[in-house]
C-alpha positions in Angstrom: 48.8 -29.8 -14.8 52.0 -31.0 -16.1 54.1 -29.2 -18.9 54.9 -31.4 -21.4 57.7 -30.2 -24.2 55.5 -30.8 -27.4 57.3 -33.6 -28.8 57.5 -35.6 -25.0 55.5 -38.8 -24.8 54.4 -40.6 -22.0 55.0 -44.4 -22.3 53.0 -46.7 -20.1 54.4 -50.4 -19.4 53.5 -53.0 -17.1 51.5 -55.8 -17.0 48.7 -57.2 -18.9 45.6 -55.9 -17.4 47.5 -53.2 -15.3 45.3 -50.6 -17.4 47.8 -49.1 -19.7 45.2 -49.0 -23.0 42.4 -47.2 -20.1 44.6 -45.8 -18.3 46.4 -43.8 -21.6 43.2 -42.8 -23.3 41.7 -41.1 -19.5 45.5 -39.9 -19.6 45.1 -38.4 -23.1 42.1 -36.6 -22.8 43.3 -35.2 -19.6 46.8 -33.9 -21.0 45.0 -32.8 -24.5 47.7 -35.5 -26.1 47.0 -38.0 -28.6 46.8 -41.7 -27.9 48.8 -44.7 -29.7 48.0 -48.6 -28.5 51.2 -50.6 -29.9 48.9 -54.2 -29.5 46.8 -52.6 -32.3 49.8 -51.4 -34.4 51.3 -55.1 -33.8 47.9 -56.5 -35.3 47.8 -53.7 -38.0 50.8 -54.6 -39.3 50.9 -58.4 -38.9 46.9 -58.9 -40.1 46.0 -60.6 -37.1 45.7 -60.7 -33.5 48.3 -61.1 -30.9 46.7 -64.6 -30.2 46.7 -66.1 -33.4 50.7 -65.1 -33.9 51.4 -66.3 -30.6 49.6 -69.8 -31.3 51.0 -69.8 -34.9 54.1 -68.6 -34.8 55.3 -68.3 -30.8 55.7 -66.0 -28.6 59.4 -64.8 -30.4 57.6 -63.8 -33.5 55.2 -61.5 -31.3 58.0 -59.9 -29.7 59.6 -59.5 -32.9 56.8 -57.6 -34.7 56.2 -56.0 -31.6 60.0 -54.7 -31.6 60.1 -53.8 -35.2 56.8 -51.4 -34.7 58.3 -50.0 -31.3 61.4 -48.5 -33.6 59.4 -47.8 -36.4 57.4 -45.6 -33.7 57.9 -41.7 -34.9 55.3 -40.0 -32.7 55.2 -36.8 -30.3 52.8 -35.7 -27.7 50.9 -38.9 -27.8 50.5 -41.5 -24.6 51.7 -44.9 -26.0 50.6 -47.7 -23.9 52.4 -50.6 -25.0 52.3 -54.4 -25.0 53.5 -55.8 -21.9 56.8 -58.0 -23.5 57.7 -54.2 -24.9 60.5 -54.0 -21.9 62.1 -57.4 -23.6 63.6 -55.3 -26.2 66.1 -53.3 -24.6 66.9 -51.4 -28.6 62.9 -50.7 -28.3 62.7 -48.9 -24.6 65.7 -46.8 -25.3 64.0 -45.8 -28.5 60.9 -44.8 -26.7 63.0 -43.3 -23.5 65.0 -40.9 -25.9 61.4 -39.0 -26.4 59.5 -39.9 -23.5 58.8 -40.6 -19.9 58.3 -43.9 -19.2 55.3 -45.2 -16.4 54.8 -48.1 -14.5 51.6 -49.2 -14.0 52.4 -51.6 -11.4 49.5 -53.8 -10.1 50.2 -57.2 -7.7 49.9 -60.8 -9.6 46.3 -61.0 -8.2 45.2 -58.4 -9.5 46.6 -59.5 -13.0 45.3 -62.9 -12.5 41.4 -61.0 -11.5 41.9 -58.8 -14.4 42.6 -61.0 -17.2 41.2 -64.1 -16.6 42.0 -67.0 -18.8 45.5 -65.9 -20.1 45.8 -68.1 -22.4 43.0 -65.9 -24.9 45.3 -63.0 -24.4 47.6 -62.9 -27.1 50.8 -63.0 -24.0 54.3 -63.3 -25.1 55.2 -65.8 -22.5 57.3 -69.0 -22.9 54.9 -72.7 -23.3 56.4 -73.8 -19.6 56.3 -70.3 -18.5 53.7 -69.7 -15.7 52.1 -66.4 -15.5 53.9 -66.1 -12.2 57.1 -66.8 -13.6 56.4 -64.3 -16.1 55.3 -62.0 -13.0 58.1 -62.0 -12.1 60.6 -61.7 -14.8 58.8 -58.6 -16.1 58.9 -56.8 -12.8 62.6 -56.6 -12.7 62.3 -54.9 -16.3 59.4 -53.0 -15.8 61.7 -51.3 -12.8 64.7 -50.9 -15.1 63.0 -48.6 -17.8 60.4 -46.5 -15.4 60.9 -43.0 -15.2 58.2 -44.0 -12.7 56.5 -46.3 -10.5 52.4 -45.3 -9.7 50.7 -48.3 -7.8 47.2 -49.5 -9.4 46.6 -51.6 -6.4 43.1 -50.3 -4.6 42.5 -47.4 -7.2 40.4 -47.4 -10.0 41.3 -46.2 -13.4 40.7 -42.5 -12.7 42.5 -42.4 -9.3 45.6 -44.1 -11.3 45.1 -41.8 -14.2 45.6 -38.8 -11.5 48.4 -40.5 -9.9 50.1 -40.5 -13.2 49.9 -36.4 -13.0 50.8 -36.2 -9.7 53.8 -37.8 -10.0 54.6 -36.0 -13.7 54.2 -32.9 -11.9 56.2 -33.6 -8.6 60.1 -33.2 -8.6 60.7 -37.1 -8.7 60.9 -37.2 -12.8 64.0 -37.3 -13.7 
């Protein structure tokens, strides 16, 4: 079981549909830590859903709110999972870095495309001429920038990732 200090968080990113809101609550019970969602803070605070901002007001304003709530985060112990545009904001990551560990769940663009379906009911910070690839593929480079690190989701299920996590938090790899 890993030792966490007891103001460390863990800080999943990746992908929608790479399992980070499952993923973080199988995670939290596990670890005894709490569990924060950041999409659910981002509605909380803007009265809404992610869709209805991004069809409204663009995908900017999502990333905005969504930056704004990422500083305003004061938590310890807790998993966050957060939204996947989160790594756009490079004042955000460092934010979350400077009291946490930060994990990739990182799933192939199938898998994303299985997972989630029609993207376009998913409230997804993405450009109008962007295609989810494009997207894909942008975000990768980013996700690898800010991970502490890497665990595959590819041909696990939740659980198997969710042990992977601890695996890895508890092999000499972090940091």
């Amino acid at each position: 079981m890993p030792q966490f200090a007891p103001d460390q968080n863990l800080i999943l990113i990746g992908m929608p549909g790479s399992g980070k809101s499952t993923v973080g609550v199988l995670l939290a019970k596990r670890l005894g830590m709490g569990f924060v969602d950041t999409d659910l803070l981002i509605q909380e605070k803007a009265g809404r859903t992610l869709q209805d901002i991004v069809d409204h007001d663009g995908y900017q304003a999502l990333r905005h709110i969504e930056e704004e709530v990422l500083l305003d985060l004061e938590v310890q112990h807790q998993i966050i999972s957060t939204g996947g545009s989160a790594v756009y904001s490079a004042k955000a990551m460092q934010h979350l870095k400077a009291n946490g560990t930060v994990v990739f769940l990182d799933i192939p663009l199938a898998l994303v495309i299985d997972r989630i379906g029609d993207h376009s009911a998913r409230g997804i910070s993405r450009r109008p001429d962007q295609s989810l690839e494009e997207l894909f593929n942008e975000r990768f480079q980013l996700y690898r920038q800010y991970a502490d690190l890497t665990v595959t989701g590819e041909g696990r299920n939740q659980d198997e990732v969710c042990e992977a996590v601890i695996r890895e938090l508890c092999s000499d790899s972090v940091r």
